[in-house]
Each structure stands twice: as C-alpha cells, then as structure tokens.
C-alpha positions in Angstrom: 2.6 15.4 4.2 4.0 11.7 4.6 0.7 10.6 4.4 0.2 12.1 1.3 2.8 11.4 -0.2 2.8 8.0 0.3 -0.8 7.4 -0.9 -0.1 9.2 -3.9 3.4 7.1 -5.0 1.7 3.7 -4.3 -1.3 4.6 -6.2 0.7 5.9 -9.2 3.2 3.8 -8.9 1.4 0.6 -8.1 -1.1 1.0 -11.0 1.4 1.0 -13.7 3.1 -1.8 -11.8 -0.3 -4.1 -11.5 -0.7 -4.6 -15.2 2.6 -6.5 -15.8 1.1 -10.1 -15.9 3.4 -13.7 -16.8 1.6 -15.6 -19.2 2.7 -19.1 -19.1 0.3 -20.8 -22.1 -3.1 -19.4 -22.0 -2.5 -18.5 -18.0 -2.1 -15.4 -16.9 -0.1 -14.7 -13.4 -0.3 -11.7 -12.0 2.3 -11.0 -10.3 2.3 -7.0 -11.2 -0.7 -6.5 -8.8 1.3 -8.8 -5.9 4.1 -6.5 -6.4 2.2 -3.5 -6.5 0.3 -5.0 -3.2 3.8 -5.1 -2.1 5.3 -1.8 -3.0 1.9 0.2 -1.1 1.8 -1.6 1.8 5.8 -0.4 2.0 4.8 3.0 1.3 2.3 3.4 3.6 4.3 1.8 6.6 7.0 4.1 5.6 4.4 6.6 5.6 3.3 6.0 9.4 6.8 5.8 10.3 7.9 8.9 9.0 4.6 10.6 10.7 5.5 8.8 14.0 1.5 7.5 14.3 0.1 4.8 12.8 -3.6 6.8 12.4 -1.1 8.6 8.6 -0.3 5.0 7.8 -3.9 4.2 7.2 -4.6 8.0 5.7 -1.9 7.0 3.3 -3.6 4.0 2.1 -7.0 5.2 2.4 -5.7 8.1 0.4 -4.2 4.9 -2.1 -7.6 3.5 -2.0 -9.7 6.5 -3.2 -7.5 7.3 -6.0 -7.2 3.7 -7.1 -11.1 4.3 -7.5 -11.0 7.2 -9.8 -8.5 5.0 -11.6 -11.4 2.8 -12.2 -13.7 5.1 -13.3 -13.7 6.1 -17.3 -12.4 9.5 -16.8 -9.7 8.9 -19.6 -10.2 7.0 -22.5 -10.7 3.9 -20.7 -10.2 2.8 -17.0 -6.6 2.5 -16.1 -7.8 -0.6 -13.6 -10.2 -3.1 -15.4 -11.9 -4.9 -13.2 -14.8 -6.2 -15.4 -15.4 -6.8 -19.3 -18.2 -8.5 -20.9 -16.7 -10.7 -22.3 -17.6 -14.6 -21.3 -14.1 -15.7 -20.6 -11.9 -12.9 -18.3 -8.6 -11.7 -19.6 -5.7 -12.1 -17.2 -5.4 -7.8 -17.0 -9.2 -8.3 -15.0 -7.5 -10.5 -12.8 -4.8 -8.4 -12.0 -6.9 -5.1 -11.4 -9.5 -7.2 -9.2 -6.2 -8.1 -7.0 -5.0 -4.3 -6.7 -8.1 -2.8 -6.1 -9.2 -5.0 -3.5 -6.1 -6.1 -2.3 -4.9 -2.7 -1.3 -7.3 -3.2 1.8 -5.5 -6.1 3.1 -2.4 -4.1 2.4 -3.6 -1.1 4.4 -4.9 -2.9 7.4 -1.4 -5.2 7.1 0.3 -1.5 7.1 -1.2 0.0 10.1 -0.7 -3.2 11.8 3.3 -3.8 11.1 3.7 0.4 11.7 2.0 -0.1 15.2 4.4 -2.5 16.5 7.2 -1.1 15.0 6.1 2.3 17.1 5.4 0.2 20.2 8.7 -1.3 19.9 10.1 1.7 19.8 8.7 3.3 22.9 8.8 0.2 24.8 12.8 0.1 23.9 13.0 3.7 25.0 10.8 3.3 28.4 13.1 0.6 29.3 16.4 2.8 28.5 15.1 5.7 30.6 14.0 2.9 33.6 17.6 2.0 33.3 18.9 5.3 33.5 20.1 5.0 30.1 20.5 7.6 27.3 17.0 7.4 25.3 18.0 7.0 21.9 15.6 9.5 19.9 13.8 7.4 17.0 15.2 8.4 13.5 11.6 10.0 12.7 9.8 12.4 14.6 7.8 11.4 16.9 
C-alpha cells in the first residue's frame, strides 16, 4: 500500500511541480522538474521505509515511472509532460518534462539505494544491541 501510495503522490504531485520553470531573459531554468526529482525520490524512500524492504521503494517509483508515461501520452487534450514539439527552437516546458521523465530513473535507483542503507543500518544497529545484550529498539516502521 506504501508502495502505492507513494508512486502515485510523486507522480501527481511531481507533474504539476515540474512545469514551474525561472526564466531569467530568454533562459529558461527548470528548477520545477529538480524539485519534483526531489520530492519522488523522498516519496519513494519513504515508501521503502514504511514497507521495511527496499524491493516497495523501487515498486513505488516504477509505479511513478509508468504513470509519468501515460502523462505523456495525449489522452487529454494535450500531454501533461511535453517532451518534444516541432518547433526548431525548444521551449524551456520541453526541457523541464525531458528532466522529469527521465530523471525519475536516477531518482528511483538513488531511492532504493539510500532506503537500503538506511535498512542495513538499522539491522546492523539492532544485531549489535542484541550481541550486547541490549534492549533491541524496534524500528519505527514495520519491518
């Protein structure tokens, strides 16, 4: 359910983050899409925490990636992520949805990376209370 959940808020969420773009002159920054990068990589760590296994951390942002697709697809009146236009010179909003879209790979893999250590960190630090004949603290997620 955490997996879900969290796929689902960082898609949503993230798309209608990605488009807000800084123009300074004829530039456009995206920092939206960084931010949106951002705010699902948080999600789906939080995600794999929650769950206690890193394998929901990257279900949640596969789950991110597939409906960032449909996002791309025409379903509506237009796309809510452009990646592409034909026009000769690309507006800044391409830019931005290039970065989301593909970005939200690196932010997965970056995800299940930082939510595996954090578990091994945890499991480590309760191995070495029990050796120690410590109380284990129990993890505030289940797991």
């Amino acid at each position: 359910m955490a997996a879900v959940l969290g796929g689902l808020l960082a898609s949503v969420l993230g798309t209608g983050l990605h488009a807000q773009i800084l123009y300074l002159g004829d530039t456009g920054l995206p920092l939206g899409a960084i931010a949106a990068l951002i705010l699902s990589c948080a999600a789906t760590v939080f995600a794999g925490l929650w769950a206690g296994k890193a394998v929901w951390s990257a279900a949640a942002g596969l789950l991110a990636y597939l409906v960032l697709g449909l996002f791309t697809l025409d379903l509506w009146d237009s796309p809510l992520i452009i990646t592409g236009t034909s026009l000769a010179e690309q507006p800044g909003i391409v830019l931005a949805g290039r970065i989301w879209l593909f970005g939200q790979a690196a932010a997965t893999i970056v995800a299940l990376v930082i939510t595996s250590r954090v578990l091994a960190s945890d499991r480590r630090a309760a191995a070495e209370n029990a050796a120690a004949g410590q109380i284990a603290v129990q993890p505030p997620y289940p797991g």
